[in-house]
C-alpha positions as CSV (number, residue, x, y, z in Angstrom):
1,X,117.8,-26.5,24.0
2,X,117.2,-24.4,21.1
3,X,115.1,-21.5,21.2
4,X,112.7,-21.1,18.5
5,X,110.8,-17.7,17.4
6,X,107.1,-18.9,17.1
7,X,104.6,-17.1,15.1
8,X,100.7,-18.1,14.4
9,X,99.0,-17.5,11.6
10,X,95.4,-17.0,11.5
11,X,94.3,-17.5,7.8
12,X,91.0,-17.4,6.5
13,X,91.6,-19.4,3.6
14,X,94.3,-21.2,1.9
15,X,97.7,-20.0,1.6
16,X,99.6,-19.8,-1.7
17,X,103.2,-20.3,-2.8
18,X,103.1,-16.1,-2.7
19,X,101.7,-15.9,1.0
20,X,104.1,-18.3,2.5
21,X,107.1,-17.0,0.3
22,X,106.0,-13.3,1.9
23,X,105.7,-14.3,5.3
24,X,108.7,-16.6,5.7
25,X,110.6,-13.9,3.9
26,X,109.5,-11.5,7.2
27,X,111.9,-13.3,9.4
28,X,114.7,-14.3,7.8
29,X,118.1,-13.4,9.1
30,X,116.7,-14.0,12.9
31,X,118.9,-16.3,15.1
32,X,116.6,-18.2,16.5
33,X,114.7,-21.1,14.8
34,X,110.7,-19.9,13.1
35,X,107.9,-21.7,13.6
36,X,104.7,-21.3,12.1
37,X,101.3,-22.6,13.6
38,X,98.7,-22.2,11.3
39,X,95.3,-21.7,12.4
40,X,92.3,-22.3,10.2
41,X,88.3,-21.2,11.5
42,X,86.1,-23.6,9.6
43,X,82.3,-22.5,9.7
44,X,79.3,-24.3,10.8
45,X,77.0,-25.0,8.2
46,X,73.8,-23.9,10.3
47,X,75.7,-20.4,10.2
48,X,76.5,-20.5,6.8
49,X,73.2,-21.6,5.6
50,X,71.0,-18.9,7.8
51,X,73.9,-16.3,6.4
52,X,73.1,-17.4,2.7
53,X,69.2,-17.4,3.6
54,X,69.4,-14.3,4.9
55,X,71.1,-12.6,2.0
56,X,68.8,-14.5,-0.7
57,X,65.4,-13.4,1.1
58,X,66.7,-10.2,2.8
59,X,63.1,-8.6,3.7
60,X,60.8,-11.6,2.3
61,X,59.1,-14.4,4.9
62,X,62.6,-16.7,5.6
63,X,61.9,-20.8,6.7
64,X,62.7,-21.2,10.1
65,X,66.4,-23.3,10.3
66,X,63.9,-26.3,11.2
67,X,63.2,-26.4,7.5
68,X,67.0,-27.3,6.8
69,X,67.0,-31.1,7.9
70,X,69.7,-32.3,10.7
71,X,71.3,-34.5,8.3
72,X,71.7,-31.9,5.6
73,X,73.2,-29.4,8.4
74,X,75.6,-32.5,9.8
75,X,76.7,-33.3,5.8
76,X,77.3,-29.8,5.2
77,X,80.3,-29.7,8.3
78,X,81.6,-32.7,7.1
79,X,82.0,-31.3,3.7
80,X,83.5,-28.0,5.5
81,X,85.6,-29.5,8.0
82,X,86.9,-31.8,4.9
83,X,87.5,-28.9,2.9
84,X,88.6,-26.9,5.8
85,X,91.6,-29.7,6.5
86,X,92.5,-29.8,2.4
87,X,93.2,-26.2,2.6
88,X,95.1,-26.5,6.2
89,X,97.2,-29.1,4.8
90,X,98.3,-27.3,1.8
91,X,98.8,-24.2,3.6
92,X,101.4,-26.3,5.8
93,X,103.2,-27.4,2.7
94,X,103.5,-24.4,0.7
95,X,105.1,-23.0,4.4
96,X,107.5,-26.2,4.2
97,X,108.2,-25.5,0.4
98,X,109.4,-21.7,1.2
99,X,111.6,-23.4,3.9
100,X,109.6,-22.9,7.0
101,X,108.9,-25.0,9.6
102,X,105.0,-25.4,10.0
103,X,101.9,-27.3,11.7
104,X,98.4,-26.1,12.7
105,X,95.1,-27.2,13.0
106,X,91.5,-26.0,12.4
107,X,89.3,-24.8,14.9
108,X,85.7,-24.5,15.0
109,X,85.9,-21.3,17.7
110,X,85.7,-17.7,17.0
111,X,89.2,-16.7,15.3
112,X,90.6,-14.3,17.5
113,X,89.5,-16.4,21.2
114,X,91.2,-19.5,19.3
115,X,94.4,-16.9,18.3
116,X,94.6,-15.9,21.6
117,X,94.4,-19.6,22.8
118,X,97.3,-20.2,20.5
119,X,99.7,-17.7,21.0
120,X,99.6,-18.5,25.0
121,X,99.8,-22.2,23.9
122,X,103.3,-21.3,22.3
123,X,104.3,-18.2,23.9
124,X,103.9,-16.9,20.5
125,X,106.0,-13.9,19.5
126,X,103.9,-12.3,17.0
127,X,100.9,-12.9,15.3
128,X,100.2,-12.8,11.4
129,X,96.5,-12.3,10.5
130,X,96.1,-12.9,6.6
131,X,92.6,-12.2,5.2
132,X,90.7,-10.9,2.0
133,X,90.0,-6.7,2.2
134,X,87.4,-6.6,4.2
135,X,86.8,-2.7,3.9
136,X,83.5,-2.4,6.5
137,X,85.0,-4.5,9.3
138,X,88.3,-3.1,8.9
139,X,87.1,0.5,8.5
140,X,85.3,0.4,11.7
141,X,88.3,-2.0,13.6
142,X,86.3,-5.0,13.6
143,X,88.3,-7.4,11.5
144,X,90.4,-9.8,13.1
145,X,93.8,-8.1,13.1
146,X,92.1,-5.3,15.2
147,X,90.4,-7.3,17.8
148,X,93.6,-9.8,18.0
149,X,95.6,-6.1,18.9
150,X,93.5,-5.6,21.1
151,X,93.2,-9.1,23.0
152,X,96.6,-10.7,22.5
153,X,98.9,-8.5,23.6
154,X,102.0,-9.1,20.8
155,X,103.0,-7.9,17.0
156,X,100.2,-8.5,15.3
157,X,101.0,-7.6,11.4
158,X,97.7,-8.0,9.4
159,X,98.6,-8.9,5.7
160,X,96.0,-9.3,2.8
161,X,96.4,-12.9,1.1
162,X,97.3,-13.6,-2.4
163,X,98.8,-10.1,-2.8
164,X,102.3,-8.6,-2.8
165,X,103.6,-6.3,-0.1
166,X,103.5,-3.3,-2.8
167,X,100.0,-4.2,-3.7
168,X,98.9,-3.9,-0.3
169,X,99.8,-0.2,-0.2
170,X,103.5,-0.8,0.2
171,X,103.8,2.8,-1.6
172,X,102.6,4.6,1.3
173,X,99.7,4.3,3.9
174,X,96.8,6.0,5.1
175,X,95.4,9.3,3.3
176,X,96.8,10.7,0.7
177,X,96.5,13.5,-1.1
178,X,94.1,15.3,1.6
């Protein structure tokens, strides 16, 4: 049986033809097979709703989430899930474009418990977080590349999406000039 060299990506939104090109491109020339398993958090709606409340009315009187009817909450996840599996099954093809072998699935679950869920699934060996800047939360090591180094035990590379390697900061890290 062949071996294969398994990877997960956690994405937090859709990948394009630049994304899959860059990651693909990170293993070639490895003798075994690649896989990628593509993992896609979609939000629940009551979340996203009390989120976009709370950032319209910051300090006024906010409705209670009773005011949002059940039906409203229950269309809202169908519209995300739906959305959610779109983007999953274009990520898949853009990986299968650049040559790749791909699957993956959406999950509902905090991203780095449903990471760690898959790399043990397929003894994963690395992990590939790709994610808009997210300066707080990765200032203070709280974005999902952090916590998955710190839960999941493998490489974990944490790229920024629809950006090149040299416009990530290719041209050196960390402080300069200081």
């Amino acid at each position: 049986m062949d071996e294969t060299y398994d990877v997960v990506l956690l994405v937090e939104r859709e990948l394009t033809e630049l994304d899959a090109s860059q990651v693909v491109d990170l293993h070639k020339g490895l003798d075994e097979a690649v896989v990628y398993h593509v993992l896609l958090p979609v939000e629940d709606a009551a979340s996203r709703v009390q989120a976009a409340i709370g950032s319209i009315a910051r300090y006024e009187m906010v409705p209670p989430m009773d005011a949002v009817d059940a039906d409203t909450l229950e269309r809202l996840n169908r519209d995300l899930v739906e959305r959610a599996r779109g983007e999953l099954t274009r990520s898949i093809a853009v990986l299968r474009a650049a040559g790749a072998a791909a699957d993956g699935h959406i999950t509902p679950d905090d991203p780095v418990r449903a990471l760690a869920t898959e790399v043990a699934k397929h003894h994963a060996a690395e992990a590939i977080v790709l994610t808009a800047p997210h300066a707080v939360q990765d200032f203070f090591h709280l974005d999902w590349a952090s916590r998955a180094r710190r839960a999941i035990g493998i490489p974990t590379l944490h790229l920024l999406e629809h950006e090149t390697f040299d416009e990530q900061g290719g041209g050196g890290e960390g402080v300069s000039g200081v």
